[in-house]
N, CA, C and O atoms as CSV, one atom per row, in Angstrom:
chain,resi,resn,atom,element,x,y,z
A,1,UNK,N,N,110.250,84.295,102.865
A,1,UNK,CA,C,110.505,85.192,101.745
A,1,UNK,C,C,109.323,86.139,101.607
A,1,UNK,O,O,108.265,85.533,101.781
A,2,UNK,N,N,109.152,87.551,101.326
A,2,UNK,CA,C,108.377,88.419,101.249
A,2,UNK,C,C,107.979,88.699,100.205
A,2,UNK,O,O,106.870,89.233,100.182
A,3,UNK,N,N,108.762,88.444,98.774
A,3,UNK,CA,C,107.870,88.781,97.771
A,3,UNK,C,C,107.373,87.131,97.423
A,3,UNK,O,O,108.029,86.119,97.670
A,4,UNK,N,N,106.475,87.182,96.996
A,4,UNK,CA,C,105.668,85.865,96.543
A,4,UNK,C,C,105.046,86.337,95.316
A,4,UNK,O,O,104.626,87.491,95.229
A,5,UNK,N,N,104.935,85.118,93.933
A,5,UNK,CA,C,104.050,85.701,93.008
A,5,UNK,C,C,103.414,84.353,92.624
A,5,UNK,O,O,104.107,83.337,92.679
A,6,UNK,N,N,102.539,84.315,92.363
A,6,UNK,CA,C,101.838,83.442,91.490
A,6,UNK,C,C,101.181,81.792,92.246
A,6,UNK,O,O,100.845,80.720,91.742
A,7,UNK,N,N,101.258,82.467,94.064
A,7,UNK,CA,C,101.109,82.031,94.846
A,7,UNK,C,C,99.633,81.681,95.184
A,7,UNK,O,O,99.218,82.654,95.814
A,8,UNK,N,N,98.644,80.764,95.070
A,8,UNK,CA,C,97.346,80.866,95.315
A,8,UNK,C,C,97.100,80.552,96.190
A,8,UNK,O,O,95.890,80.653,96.389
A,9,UNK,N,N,97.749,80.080,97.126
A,9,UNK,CA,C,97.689,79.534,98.149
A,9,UNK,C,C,97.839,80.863,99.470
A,9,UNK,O,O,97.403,80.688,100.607
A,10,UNK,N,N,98.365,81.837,99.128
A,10,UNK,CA,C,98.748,82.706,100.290
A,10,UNK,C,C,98.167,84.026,99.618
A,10,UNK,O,O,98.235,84.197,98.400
A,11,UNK,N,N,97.627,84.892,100.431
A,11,UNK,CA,C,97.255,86.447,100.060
A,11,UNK,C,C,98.317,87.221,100.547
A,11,UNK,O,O,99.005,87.174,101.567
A,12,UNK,N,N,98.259,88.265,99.123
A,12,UNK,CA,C,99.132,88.981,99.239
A,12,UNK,C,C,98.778,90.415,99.404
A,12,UNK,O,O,97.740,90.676,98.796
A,13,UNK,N,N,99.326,91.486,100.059
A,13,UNK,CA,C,99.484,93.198,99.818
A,13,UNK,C,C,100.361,93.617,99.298
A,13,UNK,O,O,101.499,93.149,99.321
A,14,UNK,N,N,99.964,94.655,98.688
A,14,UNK,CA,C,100.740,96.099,98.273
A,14,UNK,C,C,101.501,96.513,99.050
A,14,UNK,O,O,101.022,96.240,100.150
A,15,UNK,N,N,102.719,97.184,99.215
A,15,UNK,CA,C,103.192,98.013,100.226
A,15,UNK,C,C,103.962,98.870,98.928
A,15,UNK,O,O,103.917,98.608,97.726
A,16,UNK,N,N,104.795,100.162,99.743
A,16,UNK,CA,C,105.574,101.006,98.765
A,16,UNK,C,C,106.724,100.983,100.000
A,16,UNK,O,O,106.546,101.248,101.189
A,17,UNK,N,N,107.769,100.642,99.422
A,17,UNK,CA,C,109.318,101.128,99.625
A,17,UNK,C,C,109.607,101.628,98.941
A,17,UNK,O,O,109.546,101.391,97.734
A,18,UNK,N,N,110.421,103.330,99.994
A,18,UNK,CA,C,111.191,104.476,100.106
A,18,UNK,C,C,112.385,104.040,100.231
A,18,UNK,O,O,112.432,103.146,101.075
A,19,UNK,N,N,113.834,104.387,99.545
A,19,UNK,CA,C,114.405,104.401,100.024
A,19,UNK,C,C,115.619,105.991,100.319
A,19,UNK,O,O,116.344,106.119,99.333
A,20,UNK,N,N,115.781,106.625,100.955
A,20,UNK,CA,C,116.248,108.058,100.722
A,20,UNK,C,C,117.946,108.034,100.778
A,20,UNK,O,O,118.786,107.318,101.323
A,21,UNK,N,N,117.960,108.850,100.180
A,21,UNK,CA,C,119.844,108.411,100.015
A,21,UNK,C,C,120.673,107.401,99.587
A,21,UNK,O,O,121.821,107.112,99.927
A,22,UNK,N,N,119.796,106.827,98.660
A,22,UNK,CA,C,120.379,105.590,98.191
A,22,UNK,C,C,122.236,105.230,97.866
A,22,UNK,O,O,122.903,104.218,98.083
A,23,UNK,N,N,122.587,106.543,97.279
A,23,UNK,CA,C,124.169,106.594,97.450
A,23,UNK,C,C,124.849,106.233,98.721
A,23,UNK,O,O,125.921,105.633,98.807
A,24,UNK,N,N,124.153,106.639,99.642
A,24,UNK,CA,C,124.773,106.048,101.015
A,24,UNK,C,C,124.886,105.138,101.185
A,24,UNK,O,O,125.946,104.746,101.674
A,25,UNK,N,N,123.739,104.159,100.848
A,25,UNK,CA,C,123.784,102.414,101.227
A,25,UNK,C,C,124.415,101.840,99.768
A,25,UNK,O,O,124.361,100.612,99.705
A,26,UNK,N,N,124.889,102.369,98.813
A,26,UNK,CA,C,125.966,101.889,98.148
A,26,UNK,C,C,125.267,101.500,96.647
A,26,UNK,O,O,125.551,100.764,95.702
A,27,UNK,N,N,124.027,102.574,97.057
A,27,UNK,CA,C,123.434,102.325,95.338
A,27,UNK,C,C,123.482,102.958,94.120
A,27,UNK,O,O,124.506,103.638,94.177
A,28,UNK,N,N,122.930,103.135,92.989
A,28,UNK,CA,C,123.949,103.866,92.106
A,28,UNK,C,C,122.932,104.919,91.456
A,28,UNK,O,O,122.866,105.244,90.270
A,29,UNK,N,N,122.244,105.321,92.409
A,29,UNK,CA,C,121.471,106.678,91.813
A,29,UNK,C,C,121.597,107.584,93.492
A,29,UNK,O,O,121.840,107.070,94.584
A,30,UNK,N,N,121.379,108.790,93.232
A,30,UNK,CA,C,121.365,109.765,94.178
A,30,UNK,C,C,119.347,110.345,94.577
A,30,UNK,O,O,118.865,111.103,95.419
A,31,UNK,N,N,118.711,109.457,93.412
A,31,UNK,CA,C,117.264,109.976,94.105
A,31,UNK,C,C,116.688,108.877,94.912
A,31,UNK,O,O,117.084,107.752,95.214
A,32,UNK,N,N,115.801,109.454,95.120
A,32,UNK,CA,C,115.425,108.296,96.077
A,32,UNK,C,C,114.177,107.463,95.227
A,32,UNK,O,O,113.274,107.873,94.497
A,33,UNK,N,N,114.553,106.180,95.659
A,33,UNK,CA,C,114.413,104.638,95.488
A,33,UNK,C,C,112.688,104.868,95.768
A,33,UNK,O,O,112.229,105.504,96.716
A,34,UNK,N,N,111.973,104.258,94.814
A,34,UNK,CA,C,110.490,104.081,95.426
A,34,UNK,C,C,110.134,103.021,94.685
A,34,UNK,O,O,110.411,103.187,93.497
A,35,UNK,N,N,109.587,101.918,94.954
A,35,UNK,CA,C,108.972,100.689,94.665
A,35,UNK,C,C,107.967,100.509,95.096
A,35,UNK,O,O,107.672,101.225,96.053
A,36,UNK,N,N,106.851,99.391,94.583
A,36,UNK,CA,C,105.542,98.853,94.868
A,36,UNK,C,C,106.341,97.270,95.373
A,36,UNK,O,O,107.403,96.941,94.845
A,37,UNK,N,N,105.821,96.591,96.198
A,37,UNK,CA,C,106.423,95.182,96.355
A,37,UNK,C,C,104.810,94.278,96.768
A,37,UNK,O,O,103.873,94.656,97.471
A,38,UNK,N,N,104.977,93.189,96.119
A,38,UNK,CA,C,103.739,92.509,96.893
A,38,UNK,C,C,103.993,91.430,97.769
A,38,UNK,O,O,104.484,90.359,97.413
A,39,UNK,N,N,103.644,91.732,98.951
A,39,UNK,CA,C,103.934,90.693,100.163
A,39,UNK,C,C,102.951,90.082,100.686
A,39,UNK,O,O,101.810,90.528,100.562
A,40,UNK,N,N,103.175,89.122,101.262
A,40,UNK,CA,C,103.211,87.990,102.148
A,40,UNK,C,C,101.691,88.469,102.937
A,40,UNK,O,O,102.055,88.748,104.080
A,41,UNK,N,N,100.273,88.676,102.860
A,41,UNK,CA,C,99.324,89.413,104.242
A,41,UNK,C,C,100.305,88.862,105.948
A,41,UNK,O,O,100.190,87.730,106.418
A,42,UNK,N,N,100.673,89.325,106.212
A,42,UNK,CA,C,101.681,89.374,108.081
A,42,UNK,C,C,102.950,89.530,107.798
A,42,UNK,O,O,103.653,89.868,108.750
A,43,UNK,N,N,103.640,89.341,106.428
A,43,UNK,CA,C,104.776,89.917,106.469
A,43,UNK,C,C,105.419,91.069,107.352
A,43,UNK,O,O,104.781,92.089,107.612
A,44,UNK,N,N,106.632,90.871,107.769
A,44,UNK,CA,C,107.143,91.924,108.810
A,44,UNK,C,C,108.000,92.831,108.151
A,44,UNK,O,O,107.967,92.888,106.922
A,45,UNK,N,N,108.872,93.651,108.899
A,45,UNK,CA,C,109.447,94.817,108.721
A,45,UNK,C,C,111.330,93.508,108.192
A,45,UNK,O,O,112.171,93.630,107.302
A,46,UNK,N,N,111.174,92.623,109.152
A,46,UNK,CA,C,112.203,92.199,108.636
A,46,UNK,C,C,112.103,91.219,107.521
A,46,UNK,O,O,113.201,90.720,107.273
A,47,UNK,N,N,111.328,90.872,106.920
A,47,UNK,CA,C,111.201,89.812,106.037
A,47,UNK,C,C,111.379,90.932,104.739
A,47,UNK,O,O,112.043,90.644,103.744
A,48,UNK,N,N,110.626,92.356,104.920
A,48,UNK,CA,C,110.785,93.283,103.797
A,48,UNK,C,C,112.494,93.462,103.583
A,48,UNK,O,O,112.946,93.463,102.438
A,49,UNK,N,N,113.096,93.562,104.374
A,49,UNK,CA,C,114.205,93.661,104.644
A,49,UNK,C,C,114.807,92.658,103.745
A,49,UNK,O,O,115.304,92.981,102.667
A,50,UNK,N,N,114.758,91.227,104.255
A,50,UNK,CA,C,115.429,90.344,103.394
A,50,UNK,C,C,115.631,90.186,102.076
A,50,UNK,O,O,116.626,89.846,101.436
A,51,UNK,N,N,114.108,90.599,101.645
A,51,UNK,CA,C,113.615,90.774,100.274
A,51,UNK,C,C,114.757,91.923,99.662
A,51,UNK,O,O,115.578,91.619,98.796
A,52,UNK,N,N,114.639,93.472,100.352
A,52,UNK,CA,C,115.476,94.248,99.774
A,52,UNK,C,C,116.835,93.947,99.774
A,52,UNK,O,O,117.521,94.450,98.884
A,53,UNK,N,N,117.400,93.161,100.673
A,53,UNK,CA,C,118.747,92.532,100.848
A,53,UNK,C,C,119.118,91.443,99.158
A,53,UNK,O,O,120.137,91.253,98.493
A,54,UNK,N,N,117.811,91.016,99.058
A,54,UNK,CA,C,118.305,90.524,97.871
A,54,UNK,C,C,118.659,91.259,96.357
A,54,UNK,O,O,119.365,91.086,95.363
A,55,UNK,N,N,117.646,92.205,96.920
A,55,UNK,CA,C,117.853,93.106,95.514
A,55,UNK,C,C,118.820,93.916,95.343
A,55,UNK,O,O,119.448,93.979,94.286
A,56,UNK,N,N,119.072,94.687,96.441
A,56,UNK,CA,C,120.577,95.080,96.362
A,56,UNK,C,C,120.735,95.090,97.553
A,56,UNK,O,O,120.279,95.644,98.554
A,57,UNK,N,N,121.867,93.983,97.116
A,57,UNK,CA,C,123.190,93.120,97.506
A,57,UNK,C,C,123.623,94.448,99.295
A,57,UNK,O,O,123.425,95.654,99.147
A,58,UNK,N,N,123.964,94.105,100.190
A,58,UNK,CA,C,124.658,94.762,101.159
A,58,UNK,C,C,123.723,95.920,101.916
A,58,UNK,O,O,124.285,96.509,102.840
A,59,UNK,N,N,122.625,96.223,101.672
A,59,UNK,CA,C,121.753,97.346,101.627
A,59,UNK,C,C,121.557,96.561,103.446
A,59,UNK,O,O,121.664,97.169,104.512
A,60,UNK,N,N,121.381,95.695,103.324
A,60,UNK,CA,C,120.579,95.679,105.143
A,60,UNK,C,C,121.877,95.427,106.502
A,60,UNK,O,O,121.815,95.421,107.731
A,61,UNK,N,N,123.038,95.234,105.456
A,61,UNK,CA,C,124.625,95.526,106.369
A,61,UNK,C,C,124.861,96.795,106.981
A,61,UNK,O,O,125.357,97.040,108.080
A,62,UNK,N,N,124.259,97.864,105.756
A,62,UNK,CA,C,124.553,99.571,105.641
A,62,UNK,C,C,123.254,99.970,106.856
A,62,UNK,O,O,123.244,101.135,107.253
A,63,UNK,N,N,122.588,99.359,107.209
A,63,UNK,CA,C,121.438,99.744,108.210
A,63,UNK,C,C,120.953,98.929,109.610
A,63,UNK,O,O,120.096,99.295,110.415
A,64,UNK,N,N,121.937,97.469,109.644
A,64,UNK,CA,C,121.115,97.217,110.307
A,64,UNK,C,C,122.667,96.363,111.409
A,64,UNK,O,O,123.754,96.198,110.855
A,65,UNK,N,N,122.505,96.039,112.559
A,65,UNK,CA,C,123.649,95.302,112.979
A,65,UNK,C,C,123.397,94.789,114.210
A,65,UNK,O,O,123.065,95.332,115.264
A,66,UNK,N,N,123.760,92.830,113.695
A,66,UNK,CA,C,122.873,92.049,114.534
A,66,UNK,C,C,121.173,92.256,115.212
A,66,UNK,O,O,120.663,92.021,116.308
A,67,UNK,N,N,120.672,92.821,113.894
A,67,UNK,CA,C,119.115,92.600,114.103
A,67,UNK,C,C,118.197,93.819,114.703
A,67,UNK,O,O,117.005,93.971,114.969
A,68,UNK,N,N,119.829,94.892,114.798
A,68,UNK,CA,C,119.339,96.244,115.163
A,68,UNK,C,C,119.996,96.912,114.439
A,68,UNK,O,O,121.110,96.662,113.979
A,69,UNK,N,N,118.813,98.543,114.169
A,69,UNK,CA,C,119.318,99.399,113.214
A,69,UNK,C,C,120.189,100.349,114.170
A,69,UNK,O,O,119.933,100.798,115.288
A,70,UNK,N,N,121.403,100.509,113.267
A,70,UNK,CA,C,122.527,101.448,113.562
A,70,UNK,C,C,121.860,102.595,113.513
A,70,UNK,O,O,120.993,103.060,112.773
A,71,UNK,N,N,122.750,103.154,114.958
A,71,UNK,CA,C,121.899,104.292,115.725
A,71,UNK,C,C,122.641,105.300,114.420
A,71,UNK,O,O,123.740,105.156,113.884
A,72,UNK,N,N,121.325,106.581,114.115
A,72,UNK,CA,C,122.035,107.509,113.397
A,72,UNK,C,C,120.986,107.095,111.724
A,72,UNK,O,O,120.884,107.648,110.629
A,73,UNK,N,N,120.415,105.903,112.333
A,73,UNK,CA,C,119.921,105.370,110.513
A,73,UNK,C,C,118.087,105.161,110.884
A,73,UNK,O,O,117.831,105.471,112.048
A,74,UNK,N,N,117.080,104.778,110.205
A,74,UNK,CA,C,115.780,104.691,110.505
A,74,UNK,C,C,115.116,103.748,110.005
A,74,UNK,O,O,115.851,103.088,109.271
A,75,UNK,N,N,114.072,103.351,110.038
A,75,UNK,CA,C,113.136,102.878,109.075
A,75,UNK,C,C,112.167,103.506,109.710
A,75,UNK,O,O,112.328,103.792,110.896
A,76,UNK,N,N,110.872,103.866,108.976
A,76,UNK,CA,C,109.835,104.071,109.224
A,76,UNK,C,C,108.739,103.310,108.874
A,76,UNK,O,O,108.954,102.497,107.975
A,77,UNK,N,N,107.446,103.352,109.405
A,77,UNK,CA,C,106.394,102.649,108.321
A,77,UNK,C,C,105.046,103.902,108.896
A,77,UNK,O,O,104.547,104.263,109.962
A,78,UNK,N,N,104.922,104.182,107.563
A,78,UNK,CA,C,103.679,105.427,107.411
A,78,UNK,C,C,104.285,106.801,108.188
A,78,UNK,O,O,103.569,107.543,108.860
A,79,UNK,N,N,105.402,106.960,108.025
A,79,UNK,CA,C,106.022,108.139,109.241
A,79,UNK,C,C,106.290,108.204,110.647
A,79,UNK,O,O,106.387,109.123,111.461
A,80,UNK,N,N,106.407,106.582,110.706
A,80,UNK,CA,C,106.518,106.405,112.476
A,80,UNK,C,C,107.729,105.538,112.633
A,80,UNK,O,O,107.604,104.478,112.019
A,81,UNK,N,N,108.805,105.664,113.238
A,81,UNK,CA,C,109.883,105.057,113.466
A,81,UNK,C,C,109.214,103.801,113.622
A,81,UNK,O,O,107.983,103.778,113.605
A,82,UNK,N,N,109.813,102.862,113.757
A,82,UNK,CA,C,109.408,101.163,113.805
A,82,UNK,C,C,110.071,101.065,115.528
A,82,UNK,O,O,109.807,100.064,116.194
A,83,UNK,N,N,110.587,101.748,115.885
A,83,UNK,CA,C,111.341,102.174,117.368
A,83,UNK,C,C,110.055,102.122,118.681
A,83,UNK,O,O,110.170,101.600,119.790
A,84,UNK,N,N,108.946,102.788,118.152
A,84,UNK,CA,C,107.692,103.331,118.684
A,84,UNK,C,C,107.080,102.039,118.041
A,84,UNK,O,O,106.052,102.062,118.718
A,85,UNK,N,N,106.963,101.201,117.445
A,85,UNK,CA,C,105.930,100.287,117.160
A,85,UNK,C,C,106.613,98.796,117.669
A,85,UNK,O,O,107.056,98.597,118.800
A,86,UNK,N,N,106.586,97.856,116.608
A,86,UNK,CA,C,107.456,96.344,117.465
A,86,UNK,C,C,108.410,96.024,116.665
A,86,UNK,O,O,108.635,94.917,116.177
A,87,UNK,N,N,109.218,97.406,116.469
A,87,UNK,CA,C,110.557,97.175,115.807
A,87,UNK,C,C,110.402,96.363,113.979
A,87,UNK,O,O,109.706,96.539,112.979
A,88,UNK,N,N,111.468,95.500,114.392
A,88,UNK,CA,C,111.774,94.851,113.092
A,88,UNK,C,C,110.562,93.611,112.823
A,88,UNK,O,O,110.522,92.927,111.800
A,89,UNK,N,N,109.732,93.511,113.821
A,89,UNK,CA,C,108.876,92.837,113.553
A,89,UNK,C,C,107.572,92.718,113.610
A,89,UNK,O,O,106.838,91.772,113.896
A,90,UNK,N,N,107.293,94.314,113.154
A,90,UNK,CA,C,106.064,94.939,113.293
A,90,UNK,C,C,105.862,94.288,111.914
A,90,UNK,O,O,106.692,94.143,111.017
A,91,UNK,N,N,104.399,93.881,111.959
A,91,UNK,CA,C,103.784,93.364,110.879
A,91,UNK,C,C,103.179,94.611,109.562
A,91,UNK,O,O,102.527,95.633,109.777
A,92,UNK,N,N,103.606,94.146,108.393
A,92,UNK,CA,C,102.962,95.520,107.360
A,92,UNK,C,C,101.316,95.344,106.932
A,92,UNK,O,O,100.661,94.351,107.250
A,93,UNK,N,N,100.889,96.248,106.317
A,93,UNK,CA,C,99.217,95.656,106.040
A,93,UNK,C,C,99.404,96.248,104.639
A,93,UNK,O,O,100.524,96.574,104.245
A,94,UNK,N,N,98.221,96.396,103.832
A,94,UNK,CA,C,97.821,96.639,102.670
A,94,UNK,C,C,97.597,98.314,102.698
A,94,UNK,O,O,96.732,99.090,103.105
A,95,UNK,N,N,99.183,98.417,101.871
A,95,UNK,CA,C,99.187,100.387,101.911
A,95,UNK,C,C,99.921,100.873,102.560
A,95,UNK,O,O,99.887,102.091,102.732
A,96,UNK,N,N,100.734,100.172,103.077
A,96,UNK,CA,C,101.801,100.603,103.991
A,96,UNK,C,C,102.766,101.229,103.347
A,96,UNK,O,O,102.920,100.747,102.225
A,97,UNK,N,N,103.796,102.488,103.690
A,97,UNK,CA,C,104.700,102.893,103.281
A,97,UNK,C,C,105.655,102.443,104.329
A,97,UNK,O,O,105.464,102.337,105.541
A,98,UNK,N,N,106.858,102.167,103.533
A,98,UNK,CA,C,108.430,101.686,104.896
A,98,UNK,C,C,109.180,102.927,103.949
A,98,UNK,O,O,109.343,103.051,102.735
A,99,UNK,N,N,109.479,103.616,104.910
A,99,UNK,CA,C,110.770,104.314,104.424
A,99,UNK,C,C,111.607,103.766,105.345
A,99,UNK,O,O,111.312,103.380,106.476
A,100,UNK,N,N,113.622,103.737,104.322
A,100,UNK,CA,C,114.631,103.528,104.848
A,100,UNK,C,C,115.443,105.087,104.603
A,100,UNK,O,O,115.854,105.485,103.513
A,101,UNK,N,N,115.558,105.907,106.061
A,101,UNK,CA,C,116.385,106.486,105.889
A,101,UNK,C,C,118.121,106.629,106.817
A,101,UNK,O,O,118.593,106.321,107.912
A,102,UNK,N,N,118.599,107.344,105.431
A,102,UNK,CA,C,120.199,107.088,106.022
A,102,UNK,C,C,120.352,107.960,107.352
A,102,UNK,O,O,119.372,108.384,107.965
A,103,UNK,N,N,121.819,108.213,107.782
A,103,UNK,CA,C,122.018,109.815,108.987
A,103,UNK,C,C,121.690,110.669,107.994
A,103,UNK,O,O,121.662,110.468,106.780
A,104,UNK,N,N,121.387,111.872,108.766
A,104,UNK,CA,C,121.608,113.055,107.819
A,104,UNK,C,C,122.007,113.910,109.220
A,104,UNK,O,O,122.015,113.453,110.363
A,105,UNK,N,N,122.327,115.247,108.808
A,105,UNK,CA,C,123.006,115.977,109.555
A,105,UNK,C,C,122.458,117.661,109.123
A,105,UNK,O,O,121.411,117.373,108.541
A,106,UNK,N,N,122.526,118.814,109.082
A,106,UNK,CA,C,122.675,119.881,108.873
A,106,UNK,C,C,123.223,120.992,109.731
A,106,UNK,O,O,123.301,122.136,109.284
């Protein structure tokens, strides 16, 4: 589990989740999603995941399939696809930004 509180036993970081287009993944505002979360120090890209899976419900169905993100969709961490780093299980640190973004098109 990625968020932990009141845990003395384990150190935790800061990170900020983006999320852009939230209407797309089936949420009920049109701006985009920004949170502080405190995780796990080695927490990964997918454990953040789980965490947001809990919070709203279906969000990692709308992005992700069998353990890979649907081509057309992203995550980033600090502006770098997670594609270019070790995927879903690139580890986050203290200050990290994850953006989740949807397709977009123009």
């Amino acid at each position: 589990m990625a968020i932990l509180k009141n845990d003395k036993d384990v150190d935790l970081v800061k990170i900020t989740v983006k999320i852009f287009g939230p209407k797309y993944f089936g949420l009920d505002t049109y701006d985009v999603i920004t949170m502080v979360l405190e995780v796990r120090d080695g927490a990964t890209v997918a454990e953040v995941m789980d965490t947001l899976d809990r919070i709203y419900p279906g969000l990692k169905n709308k992005l992700l399939r069998n353990g890979v993100i649907i081509p057309m969709h992203d995550i980033w961490i600090n502006g770098r696809p997670i594609d270019f780093l070790q995927g879903l299980d690139t580890v986050l640190k203290e200050g990290d930004v994850v953006q989740i973004i949807p397709p977009f098109g123009g």
